[in-house]
VOPAGU-2260 file (C-alpha; in pm, 1 decimal, decimal comma):
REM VOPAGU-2260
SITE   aa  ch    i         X         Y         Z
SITE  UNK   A    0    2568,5   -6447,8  -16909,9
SITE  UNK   A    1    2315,5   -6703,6  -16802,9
SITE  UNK   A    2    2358,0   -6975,6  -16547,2
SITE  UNK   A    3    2038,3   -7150,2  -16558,6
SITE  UNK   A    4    1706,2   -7155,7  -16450,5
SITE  UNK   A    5    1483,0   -7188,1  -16160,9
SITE  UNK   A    6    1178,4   -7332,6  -16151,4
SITE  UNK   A    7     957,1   -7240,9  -15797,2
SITE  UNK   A    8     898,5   -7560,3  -15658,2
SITE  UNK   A    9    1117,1   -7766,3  -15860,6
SITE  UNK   A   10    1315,1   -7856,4  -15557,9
SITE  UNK   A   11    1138,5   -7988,5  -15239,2
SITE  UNK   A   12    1296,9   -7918,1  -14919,3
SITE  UNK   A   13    1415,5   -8149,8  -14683,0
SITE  UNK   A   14    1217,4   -8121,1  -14357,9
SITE  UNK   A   15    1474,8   -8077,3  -14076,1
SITE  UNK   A   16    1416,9   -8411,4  -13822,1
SITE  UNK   A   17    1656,3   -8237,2  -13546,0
SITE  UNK   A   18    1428,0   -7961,2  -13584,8
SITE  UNK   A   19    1102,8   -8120,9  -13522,3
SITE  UNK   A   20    1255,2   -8347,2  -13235,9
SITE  UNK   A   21    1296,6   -8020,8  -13088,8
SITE  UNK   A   22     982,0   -7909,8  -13135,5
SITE  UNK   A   23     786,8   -8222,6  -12959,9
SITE  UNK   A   24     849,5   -8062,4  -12635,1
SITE  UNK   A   25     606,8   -7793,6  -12693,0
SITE  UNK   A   26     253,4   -7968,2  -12686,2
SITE  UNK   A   27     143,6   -7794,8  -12384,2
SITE  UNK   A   28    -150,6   -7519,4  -12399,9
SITE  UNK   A   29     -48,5   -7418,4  -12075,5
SITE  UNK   A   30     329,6   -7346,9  -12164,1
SITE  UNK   A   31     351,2   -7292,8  -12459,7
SITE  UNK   A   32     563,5   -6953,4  -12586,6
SITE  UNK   A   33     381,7   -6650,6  -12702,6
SITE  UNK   A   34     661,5   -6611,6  -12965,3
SITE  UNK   A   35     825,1   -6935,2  -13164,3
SITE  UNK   A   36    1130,0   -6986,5  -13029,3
SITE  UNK   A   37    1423,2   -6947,9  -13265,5
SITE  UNK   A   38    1545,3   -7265,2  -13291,5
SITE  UNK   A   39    1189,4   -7388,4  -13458,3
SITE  UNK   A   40    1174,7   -7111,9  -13692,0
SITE  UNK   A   41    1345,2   -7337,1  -13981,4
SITE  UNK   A   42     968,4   -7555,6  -13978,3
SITE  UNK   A   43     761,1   -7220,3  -14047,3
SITE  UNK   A   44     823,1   -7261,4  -14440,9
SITE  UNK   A   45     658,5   -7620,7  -14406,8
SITE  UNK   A   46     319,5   -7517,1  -14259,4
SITE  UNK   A   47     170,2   -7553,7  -14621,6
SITE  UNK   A   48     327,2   -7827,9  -14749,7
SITE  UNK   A   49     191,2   -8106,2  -14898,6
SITE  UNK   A   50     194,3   -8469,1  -14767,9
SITE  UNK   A   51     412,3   -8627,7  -14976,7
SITE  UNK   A   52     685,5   -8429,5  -14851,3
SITE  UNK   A   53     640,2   -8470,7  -14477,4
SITE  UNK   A   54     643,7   -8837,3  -14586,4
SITE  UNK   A   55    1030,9   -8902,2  -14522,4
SITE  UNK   A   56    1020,4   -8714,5  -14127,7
SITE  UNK   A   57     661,3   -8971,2  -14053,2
SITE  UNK   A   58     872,8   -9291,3  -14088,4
SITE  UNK   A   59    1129,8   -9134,4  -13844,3
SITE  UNK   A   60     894,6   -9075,9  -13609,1
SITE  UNK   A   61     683,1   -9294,1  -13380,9
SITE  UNK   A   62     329,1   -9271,5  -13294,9
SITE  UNK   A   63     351,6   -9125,1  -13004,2
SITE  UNK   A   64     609,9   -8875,5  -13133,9
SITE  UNK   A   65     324,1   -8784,1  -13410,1
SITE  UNK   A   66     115,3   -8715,0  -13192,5
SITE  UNK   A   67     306,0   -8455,6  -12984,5
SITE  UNK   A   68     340,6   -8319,3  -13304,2
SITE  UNK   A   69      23,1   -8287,7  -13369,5
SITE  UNK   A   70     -36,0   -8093,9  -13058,7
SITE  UNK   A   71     273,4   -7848,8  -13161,3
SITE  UNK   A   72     144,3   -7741,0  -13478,1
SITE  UNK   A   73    -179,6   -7714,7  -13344,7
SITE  UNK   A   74    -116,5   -7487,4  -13073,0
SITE  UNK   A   75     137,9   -7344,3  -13338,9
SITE  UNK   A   76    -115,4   -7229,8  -13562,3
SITE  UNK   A   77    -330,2   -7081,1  -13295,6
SITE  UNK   A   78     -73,0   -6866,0  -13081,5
SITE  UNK   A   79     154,3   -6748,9  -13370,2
SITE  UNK   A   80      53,6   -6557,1  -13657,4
SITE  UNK   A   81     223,4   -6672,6  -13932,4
SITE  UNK   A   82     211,7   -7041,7  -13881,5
SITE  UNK   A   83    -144,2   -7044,6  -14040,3
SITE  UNK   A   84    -153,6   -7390,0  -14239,0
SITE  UNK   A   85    -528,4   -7395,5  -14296,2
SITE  UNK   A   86    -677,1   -7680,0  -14539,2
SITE  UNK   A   87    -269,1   -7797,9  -14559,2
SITE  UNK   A   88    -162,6   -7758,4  -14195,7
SITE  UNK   A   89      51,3   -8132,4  -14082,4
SITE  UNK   A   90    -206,5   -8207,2  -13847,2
SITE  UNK   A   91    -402,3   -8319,6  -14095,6
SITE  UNK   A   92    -118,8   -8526,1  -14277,5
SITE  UNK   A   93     -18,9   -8650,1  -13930,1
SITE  UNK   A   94    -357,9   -8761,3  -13832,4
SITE  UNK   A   95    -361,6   -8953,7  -14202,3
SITE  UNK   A   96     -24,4   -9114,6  -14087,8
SITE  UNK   A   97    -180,8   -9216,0  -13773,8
SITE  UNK   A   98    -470,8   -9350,9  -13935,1
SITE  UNK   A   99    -234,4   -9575,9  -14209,9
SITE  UNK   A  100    -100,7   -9693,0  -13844,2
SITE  UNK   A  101    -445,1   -9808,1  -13736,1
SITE  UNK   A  102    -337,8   -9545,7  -13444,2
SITE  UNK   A  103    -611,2   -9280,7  -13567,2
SITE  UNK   A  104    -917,5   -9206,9  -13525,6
SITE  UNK   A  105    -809,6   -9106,1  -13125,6
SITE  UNK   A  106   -1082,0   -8949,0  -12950,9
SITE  UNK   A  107    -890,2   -8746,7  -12707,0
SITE  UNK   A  108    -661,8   -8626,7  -12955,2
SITE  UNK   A  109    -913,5   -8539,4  -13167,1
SITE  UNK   A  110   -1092,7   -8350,2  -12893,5
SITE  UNK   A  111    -793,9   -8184,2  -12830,5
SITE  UNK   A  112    -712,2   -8090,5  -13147,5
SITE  UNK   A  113   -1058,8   -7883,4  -13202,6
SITE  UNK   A  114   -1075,4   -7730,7  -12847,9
SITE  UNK   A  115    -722,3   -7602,4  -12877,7
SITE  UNK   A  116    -755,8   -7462,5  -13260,5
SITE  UNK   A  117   -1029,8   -7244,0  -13520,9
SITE  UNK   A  118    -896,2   -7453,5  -13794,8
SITE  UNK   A  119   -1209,9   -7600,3  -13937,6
SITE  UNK   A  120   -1024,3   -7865,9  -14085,8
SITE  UNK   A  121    -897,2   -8010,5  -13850,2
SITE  UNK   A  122    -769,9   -8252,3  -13803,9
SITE  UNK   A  123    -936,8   -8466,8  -14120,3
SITE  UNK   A  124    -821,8   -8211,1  -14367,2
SITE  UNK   A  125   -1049,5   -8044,2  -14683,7
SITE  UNK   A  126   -1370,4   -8284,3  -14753,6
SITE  UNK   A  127   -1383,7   -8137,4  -15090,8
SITE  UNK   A  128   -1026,7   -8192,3  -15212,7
């Protein structure tokens, strides 16, 4: 007997808002956790996700929310192993959303950004695609 099918991908996940307000109070190099804490573990499976569906959280957010953000998943990326977002990490779809704001380019966050991660593409994203 056959239900249906499933399609990988067909459905986009929500990303969780409660989740990420959580997560703006961890933009600190100095503390930040050597593990994730458990309660941010749902925003692991968005690390590689494209922009279009972090759309929806952006317009929740302000700039200065975004921003903290942007310091999270950096610092995300570097202390925890598999939080690697590479050419796709949301820095780079943040910084994009800043920029649509007229809020980005922001030299200290963009100084930030590259002392505090190996990414090379951050935060501007892939120059080829």
């Amino acid at each position: 007997m056959t239900v249906g099918n499933w399609e990988p991908g067909s459905e986009q996940a929500q990303i969780p808002t409660d989740v990420l307000l959580r997560a703006l109070s961890y933009h600190d190099e100095h503390s930040f956790p050597e593990q994730p804490p458990e309660q941010l573990l749902p925003l692991q499976a968005f690390v590689k996700v494209t922009k279009s569906q972090w759309q929806p959280a952006f317009s929740e957010l302000d700039s200065e929310q975004l921003k903290r953000l942007c310091r999270f998943f950096t610092l995300a990326e570097a202390h925890w192993s598999d939080w690697f977002g590479g050419d796709k990490n949301p820095v780079i779809w943040i910084c994009k959303e800043l920029k649509k704001r007229g809020e980005f380019p922001d030299k200290t966050l963009t100084a930030w950004i590259k002392e505090n991660s190996d990414n090379r593409f951050l935060p501007y994203g892939n120059v080829l695609g």
